[in-house]
N, C-alpha and C positions, 0 to 999 in steps of 0.2 A: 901799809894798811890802806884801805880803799875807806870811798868815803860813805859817811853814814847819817841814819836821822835819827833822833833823841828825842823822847817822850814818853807818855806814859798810856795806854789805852783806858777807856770805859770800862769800868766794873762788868758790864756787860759783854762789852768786846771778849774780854779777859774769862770770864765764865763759857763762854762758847768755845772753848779752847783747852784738851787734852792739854797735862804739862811740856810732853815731846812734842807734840803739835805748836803751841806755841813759843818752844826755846828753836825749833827749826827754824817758823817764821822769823826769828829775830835776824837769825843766822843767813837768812835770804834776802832780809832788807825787806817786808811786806810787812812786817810788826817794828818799830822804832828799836834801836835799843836804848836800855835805861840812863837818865839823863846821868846819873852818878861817872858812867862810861866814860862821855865827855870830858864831866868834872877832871877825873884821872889821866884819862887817856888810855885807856881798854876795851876791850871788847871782847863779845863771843863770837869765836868762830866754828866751832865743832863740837856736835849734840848729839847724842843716839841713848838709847835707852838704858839708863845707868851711869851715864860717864858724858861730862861736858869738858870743855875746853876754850880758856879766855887767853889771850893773848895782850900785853902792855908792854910798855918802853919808859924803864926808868929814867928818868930827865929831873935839870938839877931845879925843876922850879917841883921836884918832890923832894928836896933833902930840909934835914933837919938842922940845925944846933952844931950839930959835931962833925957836919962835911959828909953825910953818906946819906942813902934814901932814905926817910921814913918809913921805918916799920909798917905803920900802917897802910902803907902801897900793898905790900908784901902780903899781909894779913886781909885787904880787902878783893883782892885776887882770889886769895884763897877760899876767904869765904865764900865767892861767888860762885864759885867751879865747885864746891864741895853742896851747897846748897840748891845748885841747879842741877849738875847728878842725881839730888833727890826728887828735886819737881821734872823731871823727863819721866818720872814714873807715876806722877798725879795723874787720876782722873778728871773727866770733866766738873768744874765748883769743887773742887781738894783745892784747899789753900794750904798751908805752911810759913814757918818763920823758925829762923835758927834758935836753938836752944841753948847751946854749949858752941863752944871753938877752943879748940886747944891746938897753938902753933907751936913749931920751934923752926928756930933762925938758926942756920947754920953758915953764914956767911954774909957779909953786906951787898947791898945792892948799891951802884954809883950810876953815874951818868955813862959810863965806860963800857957798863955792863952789855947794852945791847936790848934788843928784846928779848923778855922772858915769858913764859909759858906756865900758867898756873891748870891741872889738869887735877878734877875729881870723878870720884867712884865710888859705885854706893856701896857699900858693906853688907846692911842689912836694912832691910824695908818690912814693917810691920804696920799697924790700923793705925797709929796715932804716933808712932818713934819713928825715925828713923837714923841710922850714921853712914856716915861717908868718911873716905881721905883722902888725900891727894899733895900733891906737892909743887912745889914751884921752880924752875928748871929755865937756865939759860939754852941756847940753841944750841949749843955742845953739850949739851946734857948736861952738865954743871949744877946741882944742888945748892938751891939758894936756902928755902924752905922747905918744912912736911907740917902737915894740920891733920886734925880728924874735924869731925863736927856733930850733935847729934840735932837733927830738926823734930819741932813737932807738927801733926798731920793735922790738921784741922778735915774730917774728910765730906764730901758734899752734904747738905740736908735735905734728904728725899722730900 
């Protein structure tokens, strides 16, 4: 993974900016990406209109309790890649925030694992809903997880 800058832009910055417009800039390095990235250790790498793409590396300063990743690695990949497939189709001032997440875990993630690949896509896009899904996948294509999500649209005020 190359290196990156973490932050968050001005309300304003962030309103001058289509959703594909500014998930590409993340993806450029011209827009920060979000500090939570850091937190984790993920990131976005591939955006186009409908379908995003984060990339992380489970490590054991994410395990839990009982020796394996926390879930919630797994789950916060997903929701990102499921709820940025939706903002790549925001207009300019459309905000959004997730509504629902429904995941399943099909296998642990460890330290062993490698890097994984969480990828979403939109389903259906309407004025104020929208769902995606997407799933979470080692580099051999390996099924870790699958999510849906539905977000709601907040859309600009003329």
């Amino acid at each position: 993974m190359t290196e990156h800058t973490y932050g968050v832009v001005s309300p304003d910055v962030f309103k001058s900016y289509d959703g594909l417009g500014f998930l590409q800039d993340i993806v450029a390095g011209t827009v920060p990406q979000p500090p939570i990235a850091q937190t984790l250790g993920f990131h976005l790498i591939e955006v186009e209109f409908g379908r995003a793409l984060f990339e992380g590396l489970p490590e054991f300063r994410h395990y839990n309790p009982i020796g394996t990743v926390h879930g919630g690695f797994g789950a916060t990949l997903l929701d990102s890649a499921l709820a940025c497939a939706i903002a790549s189709t925001m207009q300019k001032g459309d905000t959004w925030t997730t509504l629902a997440l429904k995941l399943n875990f099909v296998r642990a993630l460890t330290n062993d694992t490698g890097p994984v690949r969480a990828e979403g896509r939109i389903i259906h896009r309407g004025r104020t809903v929208a769902t995606s899904e997407g799933d979470l996948k080692d580099s051999a294509g390996k099924l870790y997880a699958h999510a849906t999500t539905t977000c709601m649209i907040f859309p600009a005020k003329a």
